[in-house]
C-alpha positions as CSV (number, residue, x, y, z in Angstrom):
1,X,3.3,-64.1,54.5
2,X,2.0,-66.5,56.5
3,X,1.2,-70.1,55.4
4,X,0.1,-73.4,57.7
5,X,3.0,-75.0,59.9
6,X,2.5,-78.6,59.4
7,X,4.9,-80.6,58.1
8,X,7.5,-78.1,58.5
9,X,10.6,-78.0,60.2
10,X,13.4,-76.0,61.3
11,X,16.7,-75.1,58.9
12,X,19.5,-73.4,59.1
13,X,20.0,-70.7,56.6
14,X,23.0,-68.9,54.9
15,X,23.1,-65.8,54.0
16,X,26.1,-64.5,51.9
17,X,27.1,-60.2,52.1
18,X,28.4,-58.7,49.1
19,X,31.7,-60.2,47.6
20,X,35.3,-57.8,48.3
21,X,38.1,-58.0,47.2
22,X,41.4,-58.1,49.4
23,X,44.6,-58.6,48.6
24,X,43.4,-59.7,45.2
25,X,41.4,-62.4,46.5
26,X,37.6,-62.7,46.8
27,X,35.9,-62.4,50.3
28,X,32.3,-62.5,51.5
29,X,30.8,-62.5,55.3
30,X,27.7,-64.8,55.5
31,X,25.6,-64.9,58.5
32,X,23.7,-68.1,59.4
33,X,20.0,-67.7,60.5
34,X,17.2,-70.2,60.8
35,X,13.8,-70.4,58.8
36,X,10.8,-73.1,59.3
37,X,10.1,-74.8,55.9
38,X,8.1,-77.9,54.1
39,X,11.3,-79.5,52.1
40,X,9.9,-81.9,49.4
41,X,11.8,-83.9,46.5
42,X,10.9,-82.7,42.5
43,X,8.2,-84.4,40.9
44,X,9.1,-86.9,38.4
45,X,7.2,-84.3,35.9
46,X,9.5,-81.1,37.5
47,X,12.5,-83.3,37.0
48,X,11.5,-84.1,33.2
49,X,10.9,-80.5,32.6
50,X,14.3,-79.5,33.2
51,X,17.4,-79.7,30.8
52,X,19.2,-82.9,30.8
53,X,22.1,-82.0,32.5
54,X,20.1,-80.4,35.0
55,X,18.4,-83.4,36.0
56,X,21.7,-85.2,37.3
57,X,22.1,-82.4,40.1
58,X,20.5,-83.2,43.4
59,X,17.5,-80.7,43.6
60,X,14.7,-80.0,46.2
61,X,11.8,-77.4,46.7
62,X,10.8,-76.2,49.8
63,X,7.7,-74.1,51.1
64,X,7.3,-71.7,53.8
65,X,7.2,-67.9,54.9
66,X,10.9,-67.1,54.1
67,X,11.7,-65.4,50.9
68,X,15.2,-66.4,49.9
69,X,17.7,-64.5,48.2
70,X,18.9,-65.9,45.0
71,X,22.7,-65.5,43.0
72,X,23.0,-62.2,41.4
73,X,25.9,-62.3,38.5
74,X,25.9,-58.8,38.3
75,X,26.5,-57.7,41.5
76,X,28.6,-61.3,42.5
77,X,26.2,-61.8,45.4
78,X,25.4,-65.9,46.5
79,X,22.3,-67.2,46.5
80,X,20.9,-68.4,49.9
81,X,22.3,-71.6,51.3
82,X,20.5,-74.0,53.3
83,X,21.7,-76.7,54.8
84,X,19.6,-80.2,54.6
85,X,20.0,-83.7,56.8
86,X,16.9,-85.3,55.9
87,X,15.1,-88.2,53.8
88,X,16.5,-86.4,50.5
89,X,20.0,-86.3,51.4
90,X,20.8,-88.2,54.9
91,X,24.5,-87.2,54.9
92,X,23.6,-83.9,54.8
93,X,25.2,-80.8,52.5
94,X,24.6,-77.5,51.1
95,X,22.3,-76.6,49.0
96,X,22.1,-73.2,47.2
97,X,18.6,-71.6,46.4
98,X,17.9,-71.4,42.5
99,X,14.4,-69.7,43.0
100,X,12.4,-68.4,45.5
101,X,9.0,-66.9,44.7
102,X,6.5,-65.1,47.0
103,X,2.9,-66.6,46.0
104,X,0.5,-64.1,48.1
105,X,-2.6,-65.5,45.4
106,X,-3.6,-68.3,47.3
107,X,-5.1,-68.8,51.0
108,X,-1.4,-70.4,51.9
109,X,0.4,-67.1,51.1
110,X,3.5,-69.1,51.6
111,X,7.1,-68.7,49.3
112,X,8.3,-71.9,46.8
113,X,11.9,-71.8,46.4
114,X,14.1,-74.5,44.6
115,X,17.2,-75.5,45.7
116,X,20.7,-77.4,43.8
117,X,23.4,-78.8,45.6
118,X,26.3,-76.7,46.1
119,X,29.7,-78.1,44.7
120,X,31.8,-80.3,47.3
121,X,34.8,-77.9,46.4
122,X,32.4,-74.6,47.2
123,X,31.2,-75.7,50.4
124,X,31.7,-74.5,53.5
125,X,32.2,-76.2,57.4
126,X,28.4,-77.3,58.3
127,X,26.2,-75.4,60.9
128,X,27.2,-76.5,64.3
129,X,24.9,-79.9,65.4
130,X,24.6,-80.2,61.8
131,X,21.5,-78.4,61.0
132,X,18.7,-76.3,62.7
């Protein structure tokens, strides 16, 4: 896929391996990787559309060419992380991809993919410079 490049910059991306067990205590390996996206707040209509308690969870959506992996309960696999400093969230923190969708329909051919924040207590040291 390969959509327009404006108003996109540069994020870093985590990518969690398959969860082990050793020692009788959950492990995974992640490798951190970078990916060139359009990150954009919900609408006030995406936001009304979601359940209540949804809504209190800092969310975003984000546009571009990479197709993120999303949590798998069955197999115990994370979703993709990405990590944002931005106008949405200037402290910067984790946020763990929900939905990612290829849309190869339109001219853009681009990928939407949505995006909670990940749990303070879940979270893991930030990339190093604190983002892509």
């Amino acid at each position: 896929m390969s959509g327009p490049k404006i108003f996109r910059r540069s994020f870093t991306i985590r990518r969690f391996g398959a969860e082990v067990i050793v020692d009788g205590n959950g492990t995974t390996t992640y490798e951190d990787t970078t990916a060139t996206l359009n990150v954009q707040p919900l609408s006030a209509d995406e936001l009304a559309a979601l359940p209540e308690g949804e809504r209190r969870i800092r969310r975003f959506k984000a546009f571009g060419d990479f197709l993120f992996t999303t949590a798998d309960q069955d197999t115990g696999r994370r979703g993709d992380w990405l990590y944002y400093v931005g106008p949405i969230d200037p402290e910067g923190h984790w946020y763990e991809c929900v939905s990612s969708l290829g849309w190869d329909h339109t001219p853009l051919r681009h990928c939407r993919s949505e995006f909670v924040l990940v749990p303070e207590m879940e979270t893991l040291p930030a990339p190093k410079g604190g983002g892509a």
